[in-house]
N, C-alpha and C positions, 0 to 999 in steps of 0.2 A: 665777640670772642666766646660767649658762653655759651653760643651756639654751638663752635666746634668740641665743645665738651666730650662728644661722644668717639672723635677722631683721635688718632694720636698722637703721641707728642710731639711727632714731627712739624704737624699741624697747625698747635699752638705756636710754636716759634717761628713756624714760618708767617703768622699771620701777624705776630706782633713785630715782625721785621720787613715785610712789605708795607703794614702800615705807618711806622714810623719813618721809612723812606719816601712816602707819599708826601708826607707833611715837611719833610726835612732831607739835605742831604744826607745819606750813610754808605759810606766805603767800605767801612770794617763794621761786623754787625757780632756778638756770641752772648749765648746765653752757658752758665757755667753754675753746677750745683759742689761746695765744699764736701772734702769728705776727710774720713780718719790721715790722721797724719801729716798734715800739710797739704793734701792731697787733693788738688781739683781739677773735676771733671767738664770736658767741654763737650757737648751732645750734640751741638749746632753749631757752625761757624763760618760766616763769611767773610772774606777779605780782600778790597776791590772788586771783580766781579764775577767772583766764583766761589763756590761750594768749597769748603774744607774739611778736611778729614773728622771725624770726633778723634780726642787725644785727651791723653792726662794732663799735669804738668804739676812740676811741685812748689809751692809759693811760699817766699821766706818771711820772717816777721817783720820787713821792711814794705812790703807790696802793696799791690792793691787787692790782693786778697784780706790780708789781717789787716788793711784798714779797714775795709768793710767792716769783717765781722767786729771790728771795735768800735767803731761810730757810728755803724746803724743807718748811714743817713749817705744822699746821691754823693755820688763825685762830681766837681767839672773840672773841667781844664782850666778853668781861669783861678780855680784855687792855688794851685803852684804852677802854671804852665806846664804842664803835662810831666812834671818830673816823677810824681806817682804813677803813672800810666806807663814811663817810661822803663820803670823799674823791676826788674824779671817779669817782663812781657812774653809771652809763648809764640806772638804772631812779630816778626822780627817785621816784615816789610808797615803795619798797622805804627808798629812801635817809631820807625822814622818817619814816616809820612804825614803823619796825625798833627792835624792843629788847631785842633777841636775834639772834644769830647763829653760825655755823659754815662756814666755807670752807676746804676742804681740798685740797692740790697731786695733780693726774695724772699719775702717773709713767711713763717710758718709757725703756725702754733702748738708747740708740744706740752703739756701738763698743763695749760693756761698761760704759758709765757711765750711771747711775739721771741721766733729765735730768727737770725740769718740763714737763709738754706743757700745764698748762693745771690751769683749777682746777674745784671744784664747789660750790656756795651754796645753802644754808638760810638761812633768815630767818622771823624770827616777831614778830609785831604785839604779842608779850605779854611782858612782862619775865621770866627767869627759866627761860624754856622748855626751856632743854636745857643738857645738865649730863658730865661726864667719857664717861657711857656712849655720850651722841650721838654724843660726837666721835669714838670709837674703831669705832663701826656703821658712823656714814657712810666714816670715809676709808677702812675695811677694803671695803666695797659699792661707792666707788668706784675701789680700787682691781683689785678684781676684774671689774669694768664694763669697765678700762681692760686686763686681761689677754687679756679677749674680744676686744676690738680691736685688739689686737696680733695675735694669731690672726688675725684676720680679713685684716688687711693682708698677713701673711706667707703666706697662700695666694691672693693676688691680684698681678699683675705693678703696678708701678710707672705710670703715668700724665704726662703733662707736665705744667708747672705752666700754668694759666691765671691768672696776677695781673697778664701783662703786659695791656694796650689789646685788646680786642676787635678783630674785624674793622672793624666801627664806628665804632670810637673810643671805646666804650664802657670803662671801669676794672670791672676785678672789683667795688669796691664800688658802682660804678653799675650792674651789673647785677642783682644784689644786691636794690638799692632796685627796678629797673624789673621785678622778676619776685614781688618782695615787695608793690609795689601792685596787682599784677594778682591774688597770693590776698587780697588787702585786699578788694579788689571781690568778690570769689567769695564771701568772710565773710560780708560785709554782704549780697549775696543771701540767703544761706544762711539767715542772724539774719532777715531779710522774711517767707521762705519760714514759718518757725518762729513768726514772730509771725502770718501771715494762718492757718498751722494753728492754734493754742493750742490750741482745741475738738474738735478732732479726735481719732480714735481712737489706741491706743496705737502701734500698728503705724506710723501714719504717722511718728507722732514719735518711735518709734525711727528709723525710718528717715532721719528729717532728723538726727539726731544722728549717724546713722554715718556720712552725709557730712561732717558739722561734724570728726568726729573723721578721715575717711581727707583731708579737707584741712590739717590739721594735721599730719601723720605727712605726708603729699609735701611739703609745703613746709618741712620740716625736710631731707626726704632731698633735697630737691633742693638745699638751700644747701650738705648735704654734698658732693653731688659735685662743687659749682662750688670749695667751700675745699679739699678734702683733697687734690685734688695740688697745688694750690698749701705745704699743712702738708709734703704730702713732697720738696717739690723743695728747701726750707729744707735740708734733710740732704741731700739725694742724692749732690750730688760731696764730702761730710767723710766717707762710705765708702771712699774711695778716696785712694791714694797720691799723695803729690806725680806721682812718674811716671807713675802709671796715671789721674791729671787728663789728663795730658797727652796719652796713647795716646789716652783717651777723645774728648778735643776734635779730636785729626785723626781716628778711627773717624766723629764725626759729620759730618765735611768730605768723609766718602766716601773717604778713604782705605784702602788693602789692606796687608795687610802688610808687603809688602816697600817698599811707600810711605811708611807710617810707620816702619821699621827705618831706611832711608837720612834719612828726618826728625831720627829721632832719635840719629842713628850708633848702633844698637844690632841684633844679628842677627835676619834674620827669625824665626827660632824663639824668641826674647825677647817679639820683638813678638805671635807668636802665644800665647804663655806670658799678657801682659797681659792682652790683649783675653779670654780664658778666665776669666779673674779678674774681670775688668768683668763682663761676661756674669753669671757666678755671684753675685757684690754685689750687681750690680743688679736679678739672680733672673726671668733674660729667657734667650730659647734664640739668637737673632738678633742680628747686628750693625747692623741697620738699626733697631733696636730701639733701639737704644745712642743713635743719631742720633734718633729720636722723641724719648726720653724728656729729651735736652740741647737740645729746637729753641729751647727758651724763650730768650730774648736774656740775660738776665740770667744764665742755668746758663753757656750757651757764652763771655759775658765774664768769667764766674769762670774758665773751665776754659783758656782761654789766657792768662790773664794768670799763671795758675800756670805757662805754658810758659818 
């Protein structure tokens, strides 16, 4: 898996979901990252033997999402016989089927502390399917899935969040939906095209499959790039010091240093000491950079109200 590092994320989850179907049965297969609000996101999803949409969903304090992020540690099904699993499920046909299962937390390290980023699901249509060794494969596969990804973001600068309203008016999860109906339609081409072939020689119908399959891999990476800075903008100012909120939030007002030093009764060489450390945190060369990365309404209402 550390191999695909260089690949996308599509990549990674497809490979830790073909592998653990090698080893084991899996019907219902998702990888899902938490976000503000009760808010989780599904980037990947299988259930029975096809490709599913990415989709939001909102998970209550009873689920299996806030178990997760409260106990840190795998589910199975033999713990309550799936009555956790059962409970505001987003895959309704997974939810009745299932009589087996395995969900285990994505860890990530923020300031030094191991936090939950999100989980990853097995599920099997057949009672009994998996057993101590599953569980210790999969969370060890997806935790090294999720090491890849760390890498990956650490050699990438930071992003804005886009969760606030579109130019539009449009909401992140209404775009979401409106970019997810548009490969809906591409699918069901696709499925036409594949059904007026059946007859046809191999070639052809390889060839209709590796569109079926590079539709599937964009419209995964493309929900990626619309959620993951919105995943990093959650953390971006809890890097940073009460005070160095503050630098930051006049840095984005277009502030200079000797502009924030007199702001903040502090010497310009303080203020320039900060804004170096923002800079570094935030893993950006530029102070205009500083200001992109805070335009979001919601980061700059955090970052003054810390003022």
């Amino acid at each position: 898996m550390r191999r695909l590092g260089d690949g996308g994320r599509y990549q990674l989850y497809n490979h830790l979901h073909i592998t653990m179907s090698r080893m084991w049965r899996v019907d219902s297969f998702h990888i899902a990252f938490f976000q503000d609000g009760n808010v989780v996101a599904f980037p990947y999803n299988f259930d029975g033997n096809g490709y599913r949409d990415p989709h939001f969903h909102i998970y209550g304090k009873n689920d299996m999402c806030a178990w997760m992020i409260e106990q840190r540690r795998p589910y199975t099904f033999s713990l309550d016989q799936g009555a956790l699993l059962r409970r505001g499920s987003s895959f309704p046909q997974a939810r009745l089927k299932s009589k087996d299962a395995v969900a285990v937390p994505l860890m990530v390290e923020v300031d030094g502390v191991q936090r939950v980023a999100g989980q990853a699901a097995i599920q099997s249509y057949h009672a009994s399917s998996y057993d101590g060794g599953t569980v210790s494969a999969f969370w060890r596969l997806a935790q090294t899935m999720m090491n890849v990804i760390t890498r990956q973001r650490a050699g990438s600068p930071l992003r804005p969040a886009t969760s606030r309203p579109s130019a539009d008016g449009m909401s992140l999860p209404e775009l979401v939906e409106e970019i997810s109906g548009k490969f809906r339609l591409l699918r069901h081409g696709i499925d036409h095209i594949r059904h007026v072939t059946a007859g046809a020689g191999h070639d052809i119908r390889r060839a209709v499959q590796d569109v079926s399959d590079i539709c599937d891999v964009v419209q995964t990476e493309t929900f990626e790039l619309l959620v993951q800075p919105a995943e990093k903008s959650s953390s971006l100012l809890s890097r940073l010091t009460p005070r160095e909120r503050e630098v930051a939030a006049l840095v984005a007002q277009g502030r200079n240093n000797k502009e924030i030093a007199r702001a903040l009764y502090i010497t310009e060489l303080t203020a320039k000491t900060h804004v170096s450390r923002i800079l570094r945190k935030f893993g950006v060369n530029q102070r205009a950079e500083i200001a992109i990365l805070l335009r979001s309404l919601s980061d700059l209402y955090e970052a003054r109200n810390a003022m």
